[in-house]
N, C-alpha and C positions, 0 to 999 in steps of 0.2 A: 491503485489503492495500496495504502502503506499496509505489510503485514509484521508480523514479530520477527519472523525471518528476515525478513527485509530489513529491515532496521538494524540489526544484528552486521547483516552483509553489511549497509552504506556508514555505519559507524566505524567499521572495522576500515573499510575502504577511506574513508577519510582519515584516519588518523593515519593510515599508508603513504597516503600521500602528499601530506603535512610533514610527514618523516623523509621523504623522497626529497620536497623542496626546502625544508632546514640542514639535511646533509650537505645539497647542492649549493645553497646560501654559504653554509661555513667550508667548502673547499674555495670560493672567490678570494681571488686578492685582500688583504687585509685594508680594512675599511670601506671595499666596493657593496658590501650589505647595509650599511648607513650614508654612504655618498648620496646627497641631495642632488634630485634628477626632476625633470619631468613628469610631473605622476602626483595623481591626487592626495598619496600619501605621503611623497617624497622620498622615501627612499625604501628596500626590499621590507627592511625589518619591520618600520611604522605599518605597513602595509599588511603582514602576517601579526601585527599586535593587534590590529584593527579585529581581525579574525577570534582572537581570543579576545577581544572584549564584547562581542557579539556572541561568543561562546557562553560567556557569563549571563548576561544579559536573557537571553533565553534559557537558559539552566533555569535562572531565579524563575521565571515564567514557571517551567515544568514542576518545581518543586511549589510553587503556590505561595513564594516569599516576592517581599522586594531585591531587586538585585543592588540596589546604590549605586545605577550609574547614571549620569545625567546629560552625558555625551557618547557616541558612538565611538572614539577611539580616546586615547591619553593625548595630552599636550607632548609628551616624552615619551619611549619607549625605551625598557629592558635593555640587557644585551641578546646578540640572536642566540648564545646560548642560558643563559635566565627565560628569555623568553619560550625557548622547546623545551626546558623544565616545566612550564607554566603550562605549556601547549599541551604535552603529554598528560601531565596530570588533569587536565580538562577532556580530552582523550580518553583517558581509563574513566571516568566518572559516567562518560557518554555511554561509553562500552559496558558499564557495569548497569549502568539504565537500562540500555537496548536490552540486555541480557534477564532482566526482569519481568521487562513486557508481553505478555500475550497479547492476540490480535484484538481483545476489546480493550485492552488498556490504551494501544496504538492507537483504535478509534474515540476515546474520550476526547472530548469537546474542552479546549484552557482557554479560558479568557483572558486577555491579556493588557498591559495599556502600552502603547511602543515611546522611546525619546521624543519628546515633544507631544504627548500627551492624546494623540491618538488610538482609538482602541479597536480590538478585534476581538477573533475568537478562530483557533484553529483547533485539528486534531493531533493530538503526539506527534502523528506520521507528518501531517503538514507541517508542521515545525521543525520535525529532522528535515524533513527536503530540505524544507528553506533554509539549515543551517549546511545541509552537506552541499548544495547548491551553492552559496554565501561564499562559501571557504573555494569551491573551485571557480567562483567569479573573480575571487580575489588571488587566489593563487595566480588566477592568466594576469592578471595587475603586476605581480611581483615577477613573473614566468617572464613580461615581456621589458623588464629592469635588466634582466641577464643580458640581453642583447646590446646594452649600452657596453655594457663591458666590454674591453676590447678582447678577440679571442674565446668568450666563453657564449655558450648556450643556455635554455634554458631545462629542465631536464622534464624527461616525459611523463607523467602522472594517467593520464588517462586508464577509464574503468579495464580493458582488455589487457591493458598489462599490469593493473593489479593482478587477475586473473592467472597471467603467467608469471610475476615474480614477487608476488609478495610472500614472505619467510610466514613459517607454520603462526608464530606469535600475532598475524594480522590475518589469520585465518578465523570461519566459524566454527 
């Protein structure tokens, strides 16, 4: 069960790790984070836009508006630094959410309709899983792009080393 704290924690932790893999993105070779590859989204960055526009998309959920999007990613994507502008600021809004929440707000019930016109109905906390979940199904997407590059890796994100090296500002 999702609690206020909790929420607090995996928003903070996602937004870590988002910053972990667009520092790691913009040290690559110039052009290897848009180089068309292999990969559902085709290259690193399409692939972390995809992220923030699932960011959006559920925000609008939370807040009880339409979001205006009709597709799960852009035809196009930003550059990767526009886009960690974009990322960040989606980031602090999470954060600024989480940090709202008590544990009955986490548990209220949103109904929802998803792209293509499917409906549901989660709680807060279900929703952040599913979004902080989203973002590290996709980060292993882009994580496993590094590898094409010749020379580079992909850089480590996992919960335990948030725990050891995330800086005071991605703490609770």
């Amino acid at each position: 069960m999702m609690t206020a704290a909790s929420a607090r924690l995996y928003t903070r932790y996602n937004a870590w790790a988002d910053k972990v893999m667009f520092d790691a993105a913009a040290k690559l070779p110039p052009g290897e984070d848009v180089k068309p590859r292999v990969s559902l989204f085709k290259n690193i960055v399409h692939t972390l836009n995809h992220n923030y526009i699932i960011d959006q998309i559920w925000r609008g959920h939370l807040e009880g508006r339409d979001h205006g999007y009709t597709v799960r990613n852009t035809p196009d994507h930003p550059s990767l630094a526009d886009l960690w502008t974009k990322q960040h600021e989606a980031h602090q809004w999470y954060i600024a959410w989480a940090d709202g929440m008590t544990d009955a707000l986490v548990d209220e019930r949103i109904n929802y309709e998803l792209i293509g016109g499917n409906k549901g109905s989660m709680t807060r906390g279900e929703i952040l899983m599913h979004i902080v979940t989203h973002h590290s199904y996709h980060r292993g997407f882009a994580a496993d792009l590094f590898f094409q590059v010749p020379g580079h890796r992909a850089p480590t994100m996992d919960l335990p080393v948030y725990f050891r090296d995330a800086p005071p500002e991605y703490r609770c």
